[in-house]
N, C-alpha and C positions, 0 to 999 in steps of 0.2 A: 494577271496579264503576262503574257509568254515575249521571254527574250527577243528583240531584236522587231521588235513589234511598230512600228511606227506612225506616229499620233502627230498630224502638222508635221513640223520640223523637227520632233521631235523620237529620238529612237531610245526604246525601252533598254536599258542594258542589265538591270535586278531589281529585285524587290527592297525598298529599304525598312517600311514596315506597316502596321494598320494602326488607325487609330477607330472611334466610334463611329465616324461621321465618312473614312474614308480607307483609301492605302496609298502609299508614297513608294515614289522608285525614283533608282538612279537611271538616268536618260541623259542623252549626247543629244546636244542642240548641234544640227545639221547645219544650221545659216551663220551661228556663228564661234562653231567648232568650240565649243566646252561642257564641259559637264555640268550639270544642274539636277534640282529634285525638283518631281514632278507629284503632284497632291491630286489625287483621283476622286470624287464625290462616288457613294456607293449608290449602283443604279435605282434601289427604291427611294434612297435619300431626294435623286435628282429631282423626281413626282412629288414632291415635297416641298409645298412654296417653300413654308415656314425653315427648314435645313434647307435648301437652295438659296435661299434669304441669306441665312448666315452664313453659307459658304461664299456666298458672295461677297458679303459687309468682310467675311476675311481678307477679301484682297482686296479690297478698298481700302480697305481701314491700312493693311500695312504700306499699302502703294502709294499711301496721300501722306509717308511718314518716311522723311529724309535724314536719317541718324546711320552712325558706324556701327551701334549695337541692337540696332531692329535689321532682323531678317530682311532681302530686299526682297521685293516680289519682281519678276520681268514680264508675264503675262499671262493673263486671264483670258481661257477660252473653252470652247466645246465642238467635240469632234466626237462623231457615233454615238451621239445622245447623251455624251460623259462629260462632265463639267470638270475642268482642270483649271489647277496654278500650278503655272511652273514658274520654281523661288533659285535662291542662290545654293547653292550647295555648302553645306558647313561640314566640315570633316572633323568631329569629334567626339563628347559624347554628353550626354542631356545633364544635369544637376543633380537628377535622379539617378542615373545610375553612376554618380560618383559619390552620395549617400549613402549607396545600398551596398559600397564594401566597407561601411563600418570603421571607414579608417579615422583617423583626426585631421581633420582639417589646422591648417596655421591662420593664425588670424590674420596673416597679408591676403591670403586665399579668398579669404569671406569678406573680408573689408571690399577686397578687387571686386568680387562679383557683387559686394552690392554698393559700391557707387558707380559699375560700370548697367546695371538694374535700373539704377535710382536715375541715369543719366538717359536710357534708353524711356522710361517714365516721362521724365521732365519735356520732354521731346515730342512724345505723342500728345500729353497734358496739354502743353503750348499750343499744339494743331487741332484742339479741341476734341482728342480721342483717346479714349477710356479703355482702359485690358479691360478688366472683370474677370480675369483667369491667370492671375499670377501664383506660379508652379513652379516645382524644379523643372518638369516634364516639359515647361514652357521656357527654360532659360539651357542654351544650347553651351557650354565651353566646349573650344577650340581645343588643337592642339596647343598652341601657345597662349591660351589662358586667357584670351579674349569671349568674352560673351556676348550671345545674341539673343533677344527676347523673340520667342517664338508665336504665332497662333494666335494671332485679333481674332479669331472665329466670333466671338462673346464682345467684342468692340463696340461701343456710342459713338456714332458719325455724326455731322451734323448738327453739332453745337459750338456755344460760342467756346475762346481758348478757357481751360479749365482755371477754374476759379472756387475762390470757401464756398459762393451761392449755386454753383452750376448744379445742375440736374439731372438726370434723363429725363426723356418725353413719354417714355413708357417704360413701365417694368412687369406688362398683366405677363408676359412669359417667364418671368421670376420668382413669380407668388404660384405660378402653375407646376414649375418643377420644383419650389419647395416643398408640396403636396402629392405630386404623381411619381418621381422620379428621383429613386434614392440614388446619393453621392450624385448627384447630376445638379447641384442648385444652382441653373447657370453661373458654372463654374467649379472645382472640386469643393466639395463642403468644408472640408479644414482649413483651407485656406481663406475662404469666404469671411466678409465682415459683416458686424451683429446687423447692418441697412439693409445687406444684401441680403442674409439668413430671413429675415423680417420680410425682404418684396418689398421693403422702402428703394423709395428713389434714390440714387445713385451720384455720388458726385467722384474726382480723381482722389479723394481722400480714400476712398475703397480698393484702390491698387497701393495708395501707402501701408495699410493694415495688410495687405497680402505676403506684401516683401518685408513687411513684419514678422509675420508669422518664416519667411523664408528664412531670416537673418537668426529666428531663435533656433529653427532647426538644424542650419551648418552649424549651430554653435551646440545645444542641446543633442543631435541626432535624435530627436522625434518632435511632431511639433504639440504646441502650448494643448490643445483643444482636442480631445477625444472623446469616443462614444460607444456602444455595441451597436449601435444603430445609427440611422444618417439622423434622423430626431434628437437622438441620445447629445451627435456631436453638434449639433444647432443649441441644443438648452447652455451644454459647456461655454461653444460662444457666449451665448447671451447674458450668462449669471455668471461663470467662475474668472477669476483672475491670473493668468497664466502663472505658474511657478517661478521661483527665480534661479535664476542661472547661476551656478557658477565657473570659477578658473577662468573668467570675461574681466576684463577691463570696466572698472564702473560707470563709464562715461559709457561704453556700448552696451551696458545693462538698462541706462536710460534711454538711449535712443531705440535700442528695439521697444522698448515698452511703451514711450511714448507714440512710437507707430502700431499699438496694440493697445491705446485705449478707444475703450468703448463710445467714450461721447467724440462725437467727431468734432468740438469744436474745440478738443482739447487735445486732441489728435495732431501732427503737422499736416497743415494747412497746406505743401506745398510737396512735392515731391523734390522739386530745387532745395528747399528748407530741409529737409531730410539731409540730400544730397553733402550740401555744407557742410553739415554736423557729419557725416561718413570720411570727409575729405580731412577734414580737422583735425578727427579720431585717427586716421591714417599717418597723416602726418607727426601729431603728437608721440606715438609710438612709435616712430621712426626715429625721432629725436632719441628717444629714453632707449632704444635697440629691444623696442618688446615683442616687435611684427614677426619674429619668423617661429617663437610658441607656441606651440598647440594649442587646442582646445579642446579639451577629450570629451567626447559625445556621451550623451544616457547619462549625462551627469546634472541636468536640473532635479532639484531638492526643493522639498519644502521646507519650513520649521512652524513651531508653533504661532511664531509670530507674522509668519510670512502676510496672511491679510494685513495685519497691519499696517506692515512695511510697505506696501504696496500702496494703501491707501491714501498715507502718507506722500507717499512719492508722487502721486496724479496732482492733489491739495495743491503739493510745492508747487508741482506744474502749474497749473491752475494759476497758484499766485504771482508764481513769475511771469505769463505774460499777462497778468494783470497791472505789473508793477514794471513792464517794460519799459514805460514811456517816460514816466521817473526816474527810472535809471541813466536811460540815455540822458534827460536834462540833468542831469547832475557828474554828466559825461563818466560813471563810474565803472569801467571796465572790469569783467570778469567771469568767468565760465558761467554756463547755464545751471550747469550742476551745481555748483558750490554756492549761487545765489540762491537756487532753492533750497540748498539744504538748511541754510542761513533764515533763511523766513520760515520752515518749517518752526525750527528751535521757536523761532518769535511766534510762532501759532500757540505751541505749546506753553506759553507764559516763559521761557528762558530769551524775554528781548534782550537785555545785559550781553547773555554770553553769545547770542546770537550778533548783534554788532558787533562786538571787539571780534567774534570769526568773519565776519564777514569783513572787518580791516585788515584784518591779518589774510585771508583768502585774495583779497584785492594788492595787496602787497608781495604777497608770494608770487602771485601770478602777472607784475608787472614787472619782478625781479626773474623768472619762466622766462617771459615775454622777449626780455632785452636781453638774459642770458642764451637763448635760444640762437637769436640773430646775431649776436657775439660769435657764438660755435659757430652759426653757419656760415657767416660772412668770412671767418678764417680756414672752413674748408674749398678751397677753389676747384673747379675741374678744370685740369688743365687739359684733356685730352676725349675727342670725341667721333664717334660714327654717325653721321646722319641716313640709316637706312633707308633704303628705297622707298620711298611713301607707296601703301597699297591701293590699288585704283577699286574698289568696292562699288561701282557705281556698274558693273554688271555688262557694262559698255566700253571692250575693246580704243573704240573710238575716239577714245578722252583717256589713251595710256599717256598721251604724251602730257596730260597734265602733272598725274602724280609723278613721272620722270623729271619733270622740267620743274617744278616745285621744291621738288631734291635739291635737284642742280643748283638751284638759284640759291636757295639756302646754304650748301654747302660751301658757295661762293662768298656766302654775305658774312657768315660766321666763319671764313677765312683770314676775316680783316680784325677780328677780336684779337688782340693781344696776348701774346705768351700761352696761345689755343694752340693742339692740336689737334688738326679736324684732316680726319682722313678724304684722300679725293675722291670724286666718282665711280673709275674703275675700280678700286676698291673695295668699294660698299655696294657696287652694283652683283659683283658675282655673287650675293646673297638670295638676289630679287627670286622672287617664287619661290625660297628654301625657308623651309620650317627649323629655323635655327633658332636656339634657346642663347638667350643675353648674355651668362657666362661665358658660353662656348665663342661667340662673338668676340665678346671681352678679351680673353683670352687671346683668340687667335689675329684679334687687330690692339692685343695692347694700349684697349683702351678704359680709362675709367667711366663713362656712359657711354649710353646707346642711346638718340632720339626713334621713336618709332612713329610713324602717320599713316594717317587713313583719310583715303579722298572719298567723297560720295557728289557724284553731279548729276543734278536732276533736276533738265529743264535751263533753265536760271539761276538755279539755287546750288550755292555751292557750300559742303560740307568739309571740315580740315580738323580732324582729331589728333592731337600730340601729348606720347606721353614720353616723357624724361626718367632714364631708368639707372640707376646705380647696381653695374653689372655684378659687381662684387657683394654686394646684399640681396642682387634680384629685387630691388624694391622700387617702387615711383616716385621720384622726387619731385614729379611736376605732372600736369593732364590741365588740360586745355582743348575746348570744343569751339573752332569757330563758325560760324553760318553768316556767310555773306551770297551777294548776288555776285552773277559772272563778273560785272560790269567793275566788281569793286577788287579785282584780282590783284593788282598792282599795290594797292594799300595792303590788302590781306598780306603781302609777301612781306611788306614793310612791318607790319603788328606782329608777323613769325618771329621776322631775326631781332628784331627789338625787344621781346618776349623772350625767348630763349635763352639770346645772350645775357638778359638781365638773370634767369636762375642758375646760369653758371658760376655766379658770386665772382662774377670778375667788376672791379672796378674800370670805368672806359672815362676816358679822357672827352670832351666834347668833339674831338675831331674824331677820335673812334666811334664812338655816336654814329657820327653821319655818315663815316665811312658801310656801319654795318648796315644803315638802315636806310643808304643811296639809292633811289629809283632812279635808272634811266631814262622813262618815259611816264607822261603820265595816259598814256593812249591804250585801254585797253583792250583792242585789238592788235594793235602794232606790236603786246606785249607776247598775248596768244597765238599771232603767226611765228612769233620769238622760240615761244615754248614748242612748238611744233618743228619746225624748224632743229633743233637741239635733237629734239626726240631723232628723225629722220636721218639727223647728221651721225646719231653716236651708235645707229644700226647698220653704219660703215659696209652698207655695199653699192653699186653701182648706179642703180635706178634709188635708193634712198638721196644719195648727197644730191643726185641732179634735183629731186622734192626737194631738199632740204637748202638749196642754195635759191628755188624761186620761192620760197616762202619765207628767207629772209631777204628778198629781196621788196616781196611784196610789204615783210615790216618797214621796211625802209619810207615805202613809198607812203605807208601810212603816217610815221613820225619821220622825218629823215635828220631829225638830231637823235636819234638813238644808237648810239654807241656800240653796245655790246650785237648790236645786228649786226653793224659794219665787219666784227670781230667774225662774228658767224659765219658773215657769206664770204670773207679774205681764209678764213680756215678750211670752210668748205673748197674752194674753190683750187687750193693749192695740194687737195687730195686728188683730182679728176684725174693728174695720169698716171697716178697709181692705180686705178680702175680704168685707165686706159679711153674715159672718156672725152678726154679733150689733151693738145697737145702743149707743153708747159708755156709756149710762145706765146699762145693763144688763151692763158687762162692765171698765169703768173704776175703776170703787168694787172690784171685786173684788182687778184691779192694785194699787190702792194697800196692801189688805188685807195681800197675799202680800209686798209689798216692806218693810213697817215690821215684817214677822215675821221678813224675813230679815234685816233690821238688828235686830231683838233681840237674834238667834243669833249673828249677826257682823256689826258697825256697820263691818267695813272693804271691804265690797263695794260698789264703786263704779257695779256696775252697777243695786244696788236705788236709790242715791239717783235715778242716772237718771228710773226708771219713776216716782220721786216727782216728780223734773221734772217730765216728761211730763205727769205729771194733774196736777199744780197750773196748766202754760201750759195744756193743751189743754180741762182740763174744768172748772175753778176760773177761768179766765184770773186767778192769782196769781202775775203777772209777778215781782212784786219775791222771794215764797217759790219758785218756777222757779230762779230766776235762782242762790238761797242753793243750792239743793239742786245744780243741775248746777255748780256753782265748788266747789263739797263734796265731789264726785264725780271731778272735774280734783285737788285735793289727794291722794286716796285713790291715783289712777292718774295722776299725768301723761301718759302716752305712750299711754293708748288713745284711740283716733280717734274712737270714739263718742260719747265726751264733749265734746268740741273740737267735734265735730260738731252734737251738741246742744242746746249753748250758743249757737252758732252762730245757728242756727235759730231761738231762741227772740228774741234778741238782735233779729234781721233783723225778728221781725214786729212790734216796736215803734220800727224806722224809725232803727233805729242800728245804717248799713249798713256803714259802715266797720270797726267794729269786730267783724261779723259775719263780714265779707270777710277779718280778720286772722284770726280764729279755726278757719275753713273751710277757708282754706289749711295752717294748722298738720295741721287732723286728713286733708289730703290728701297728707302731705309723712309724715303714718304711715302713711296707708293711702291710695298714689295712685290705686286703680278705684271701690269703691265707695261712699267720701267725695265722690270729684268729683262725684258730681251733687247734693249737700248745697251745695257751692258755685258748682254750675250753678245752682239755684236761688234764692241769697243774688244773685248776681250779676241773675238776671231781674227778682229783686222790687226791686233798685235800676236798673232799666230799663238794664244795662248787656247787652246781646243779642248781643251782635257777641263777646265776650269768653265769655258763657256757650257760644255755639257753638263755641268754640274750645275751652273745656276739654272739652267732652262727644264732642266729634271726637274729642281727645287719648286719654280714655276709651276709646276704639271701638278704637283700634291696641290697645288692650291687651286689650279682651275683647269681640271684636266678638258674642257673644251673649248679653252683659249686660243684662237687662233695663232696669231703670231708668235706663242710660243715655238710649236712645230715647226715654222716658218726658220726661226733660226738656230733649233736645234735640229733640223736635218743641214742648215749649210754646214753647223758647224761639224757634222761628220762627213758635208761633201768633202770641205776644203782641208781635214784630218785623213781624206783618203778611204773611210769606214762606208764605201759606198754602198752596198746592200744594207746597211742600217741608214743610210743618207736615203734609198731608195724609200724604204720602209716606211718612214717618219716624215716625208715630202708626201706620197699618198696619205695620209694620212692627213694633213693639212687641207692637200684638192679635197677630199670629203668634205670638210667644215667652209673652205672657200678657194673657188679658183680664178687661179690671173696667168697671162704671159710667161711672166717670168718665173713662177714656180712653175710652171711646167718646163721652161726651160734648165731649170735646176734637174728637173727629174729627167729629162732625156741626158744631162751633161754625166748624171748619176751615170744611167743605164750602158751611154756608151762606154763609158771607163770602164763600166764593169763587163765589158765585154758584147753588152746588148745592143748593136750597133742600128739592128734593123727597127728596133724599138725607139732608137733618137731619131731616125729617120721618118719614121712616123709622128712625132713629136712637132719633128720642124715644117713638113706638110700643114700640119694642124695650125702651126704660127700663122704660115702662110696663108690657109684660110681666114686666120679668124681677122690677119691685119689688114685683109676686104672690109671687115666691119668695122671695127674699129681702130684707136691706135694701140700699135703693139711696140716697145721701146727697142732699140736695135741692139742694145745691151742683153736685150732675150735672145734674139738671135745669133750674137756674137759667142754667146756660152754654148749653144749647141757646133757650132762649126767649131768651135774650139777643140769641143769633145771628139770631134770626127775628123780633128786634124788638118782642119781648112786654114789657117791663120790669115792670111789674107784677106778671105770673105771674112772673118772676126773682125778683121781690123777696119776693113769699110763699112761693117757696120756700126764699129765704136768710134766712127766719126761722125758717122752721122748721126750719133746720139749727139755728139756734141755741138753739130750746127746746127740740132733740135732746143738745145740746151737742158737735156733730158735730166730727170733728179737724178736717175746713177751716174751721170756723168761722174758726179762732183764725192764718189767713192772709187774712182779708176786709182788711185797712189797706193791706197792700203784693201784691197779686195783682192783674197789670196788666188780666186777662181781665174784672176787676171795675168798670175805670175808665169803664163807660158808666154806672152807679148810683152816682158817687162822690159826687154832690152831691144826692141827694135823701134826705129830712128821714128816710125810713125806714133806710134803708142809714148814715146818721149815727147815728141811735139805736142802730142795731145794735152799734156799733164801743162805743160808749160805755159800755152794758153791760157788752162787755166787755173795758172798760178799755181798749182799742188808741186810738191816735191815730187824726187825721183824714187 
């Protein structure tokens, strides 16, 4: 199919590759602007009930399956007689071809892809659907080491949830291509189990023997079962007993073999059961530091004795869950391994020495048990990222969940004790960056990283979290939850209650409730919340006005819910920065919503804030400001906003030092977008040369941060460096334009001589303050530039009986030092309240 081809809404952009049944391209979804693979049926296939069939039951099968590690499908369809799915796009590379360079896998690697396998199993199992084709070919890693189970094509729909009795309802197409169609036995033949080889009926025990065979091959580099012929490799299934492995951990010497015996009912029964046993194994060598090891491939061996050994080892099996249920009543704890080894010895006539091991195995292992939790309960994380949750569910539309999920977590595990948990802005310039956990680690100094993944389909809500020890690269925690929409508010509660428990922090009962406090229990009211949030923190014009009636609408749905209150008094004190509304008209209502959310709950430190706010900005009641943000800092020590905001206020009454202490604390929480809180403290104390320095420092971390630009061109307006002030102001307008940075850039242009340039500048004011409100503080900088002082100073009055937010920086704003000494510009300051 030729580039640029267009298929629906969909536009060809390359080929990605062919498989038997079909070929696949990269394609740009037109409707809703992202990339995606698109899966072509090949046109005699189409004529083909029987392959139309299954290309169909492929995207059934994965589309009726709501996990983070099954491929998602978006749509099934046909255009010019071509039957297409277009799926999500994975940008990695298959299992297969990370086999085929022969390198050594570590056994974090293999364990990773197969309980993230075993997880993607458990999941379809549950939904009553069956792979029958588990491959390397079939399991996709990411660049960041996520995997995705590829290609139901071979998928069982339409049965009950997988069970030891489940079945197919037919397999005569299995018993056909065991006979006509070499390496085709629905399914690749090596990987196939002895039911399937046979054209026996089929249960999810036959996708456990697959990822069997998968787990011996990371670990061997070839698998168990070979042949010169597809015949040859069917007899091997059916009669020989795979090799044994070694340089493997014995406990994963048993679990792959156990998922590679022959009788299924000695097989694990569960793809979950599997699972367990991979999690276990994971964690046990994480303890002992065994995970980051190779396993050098082409190294399965036989010995003389290997039959034996082996034979033995099913037996055990065998007797152990024979003897499970006696065990449990006799409540005696201890590995599956070491119990069967122990009944083996007593098969063989050594019962003697077999019980005292099996005392002594039971004792070593309750002395493990509690030693373990000793170690661990004494290693605490004191310090944490909660990354951006990834929205996987292929739907734009429900960004703001996985954002707001973030959020809300970030907030809840704020209140854990002696934590540091980086803020929002922080961990947000990540969002869509394929950053590896050390490098994270590293550059937020911290000792883990939470990572999530959202999938929402329908009603059905999916929340994957794993817990990662940056410094090892390992997982110290994974947890899948599936709830309905309806239950979002609990789900939020079972996260930070969950989380904060494996960070080995001890919590007091009031910390308890503080982490795991719901505001509401309405979940609508909670999702106009999260939406709302979302709206608000994409901080441009037409978003906050979204974002302030959708928490308006929360309100109306619960109207004791607090943190909305918070929401729409925050939103609302931003509108004349975006020049939406005038601060008379939009500031009383701030204060309004912030003293309702301290009725509900006097311990949100971000409503004292908003009290701040209006009391410096539109009261100028420095000394009630000043109670409110120290109120605030009490409530929260460690949020940046506050530290920041004191900061601020502190600065504009000429007590710069202690501004400069406090600006740095809330940049030392939050290093990107604090600093220009203290780029700013630094300018109003005419320190320029150090403000350029932290707003540079800024730019290595997020060079398309807005506001950095923003205060690193004043600070080479009001340094005088006006063509670098020029420079570095455009530059800003690219990323977002207001009033007064345009005002900034004509104040630029006229100093530096470009007079007819301001002139056009202040036209433009003049238009745009037909549409909306433009502050008269914009205007005053451009007649300043052009030498009007006068009309400057009528207009920085009328900011004042606006009660506009720059008013309340007239004392210390260097751009103002040409009106510093006239009688009106004095009067101004004294009003209100500011020094001279």
């Amino acid at each position: 199919m030729k580039k640029d081809t267009i298929i629906q809404h969909y536009k060809i952009l390359s080929p990605i590759g062919k498989g038997g049944m079909g070929e696949v391209y990269l394609a740009q979804d037109t409707k809703l602007d992202r990339k995606v693979a698109i899966k072509f049926l090949n046109e005699e296939f189409s004529k083909d009930a029987d392959k139309l069939g299954r290309f169909i039951q492929e995207a059934k099968a994965a589309s009726a399956l709501n996990h983070p590690n099954i491929l998602t499908v978006y749509e099934i369809g046909e255009a010019d007689g071509r039957n297409y799915i277009a799926t999500e796009l994975i940008e990695g590379k298959t299992l297969r071809e990370h086999l085929s360079h022969k390198e050594s896998l570590q056994l974090n690697q293999i364990l990773k892809i197969g309980v993230q396998v075993a997880e993607a199993l458990s999941a379809a199992h549950h939904a009553g659907i069956i792979h029958r084709d588990i491959k390397p070919e079939n399991i996709m890693i990411r660049k960041d080491g996520y995997a995705k189970v590829l290609d139901f094509g071979l998928a069982k729909l339409s049965e009950p949830p997988a069970s030891v009795g489940g079945t197919a309802a037919n397999e005569d197409a299995t018993r056909m291509q065991v006979n006509t169609t070499p390496g085709m036995v629905m399914g690749t033949v090596s990987y196939m189990s002895p039911e399937q080889a046979r054209g026996n009926p089929t249960d999810a025990r036959t996708d456990i023997w697959s990822l069997g065979i998968v787990l011996y091959e990371m670990c061997a580099g070839k698998v168990p079962f070979t042949g010169e012929t597809v015949n040859h490799t069917i007899v091997s299934i059916l009669e020989k007993e795979p090799l044994l492995l070694e340089n493997v951990p014995d406990e994963l010497q048993r679990i792959v073999r156990k998922s590679l015996t022959k009788d299924v009912d000695m097989r694990y029964q569960s793809a979950h059961d599997l699972l367990i046993d991979l999690k276990n194994l994971r964690r046990d060598l994480d303890i002992k530091g065994e995970l980051e090891r190779s396993v050098v491939p082409n190294r399965a061996t036989v010995t003389e004795t290997s039959s034996e050994n082996a034979t033995q080892f099913y037996t055990a099996d065998a007797e152990a869950t024979r003897s499970g249920q006696a065990a449990a009543t006799q409540n005696v704890t201890t590995s599956s391994s070491s119990l069967e080894y122990a009944i083996t010895q007593a098969k063989s006539r050594k019962m003697v020495a077999a019980i005292i091991g099996l005392l002594l195995i039971s004792a070593i292992s309750a002395v493990a048990y509690f030693g373990f939790f000793a170690k661990a309960g004494a290693k605490q994380i004191e310090s944490i990222a909660v990354m951006p949750f990834v929205n996987e569910s292929g739907n734009p539309d429900v960004e703001y969940l996985s954002d707001g999920m973030t959020e809300t977590l970030i907030g809840s595990l704020s209140n854990v004790p002696n934590l540091s948990v980086k803020p929002r802005s922080t961990v947000f310039r990540y969002k869509g960056k394929d950053t590896d956990a050390k490098t994270i680690g590293k550059e937020l100094n911290v000792q883990a990283i939470l990572n999530g993944r959202v999938v929402q389909r329908g009603d059905q809500l999916t929340l994957s979290l794993e817990l990662i020890d940056v410094e090892k690269d390992i997982v110290l925690w994974s947890q899948q939850y599936n709830r309905k929409q309806a239950e979002l508010v609990t789900l939020q509660t079972d996260i930070a209650r969950d989380v904060s428990s494996k960070l080995k922090t001890k919590l007091s009962g009031a910390d308890v409730a503080k982490v795991e406090k719901n505001s509401t229990t309405n979940p609508e009211a909670y999702q106009l919340y999260l939406k709302g949030l979302f709206q608000m923190n994409r901080r441009t014009g037409e978003s906050l006005k979204q974002a302030a009636e959708l928490f308006k609408q929360a309100i109306e749905k619960d109207p004791n819910y607090a943190p909305a209150y918070v929401g729409l008094g925050s939103t609302l004190q931003s509108f004349p920065i975006w020049g939406l509304a005038l601060p008379k008209d939009c500031f009383p209502q701030a204060k309004a919503a912030a003293l309702r959310a301290l009725e509900l709950d006097d311990s949100l430190a971000e409503a004292q804030v908003i009290l701040g706010v209006y009391l410096e900005r539109y009261e100028w009641d420095w000394i009630g400001s000043e109670k409110e943000f120290r109120r605030a800092i009490e409530l929260d020590p460690n949020n940046p906003m506050v530290h920041s905001a004191l900061g601020g206020a502190i600065a504009n009454q000429k007590r710069f030092d202690e501004a400069i202490a406090l600006t740095r604390r809330a940049v030392e929480l939050d290093p990107l977008s604090k600093r220009g809180r203290l780029g700013e403290v630094l300018i109003y104390s005419r320190r320029y040369d150090e403000a350029i320095a932290e707003m540079k420092a800024a730019l290595l971390l997020d060079p398309n941060y807005a506001d950095t630009y923003w205060i690193l061109g004043k600070a080479y307006l009001c340094k005088g460096s006006y063509q670098e002030a020029i420079a570095i102001i455009q530059r800003y307008l690219e990323l977002d334009d207001d009033p007064v940075t345009r005002a900034m850039l004509a104040f630029a242009q006229a100093k530096a001589g470009n007079r007819e340039e301001a002139v056009k500048q202040l036209d433009r004011l003049k238009q745009e303050s037909s549409r909306r409100y433009v502050s008269g503080y914009a205007f005053a900088l451009v007649y300043l530039a052009l030498d009007k002082k006068d009309e400057a100073l009528t207009w920085l009055e009328k900011d004042v009986e606006d009660r506009s937010i720059w008013a309340a920086y007239y004392a210390v704003d260097p751009l103002l030092d040409e009106v510093r000494g006239e009688p009106r510009f004095k009067a101004m300051l004294k009003r209100m309240n500011l020094p001279e």
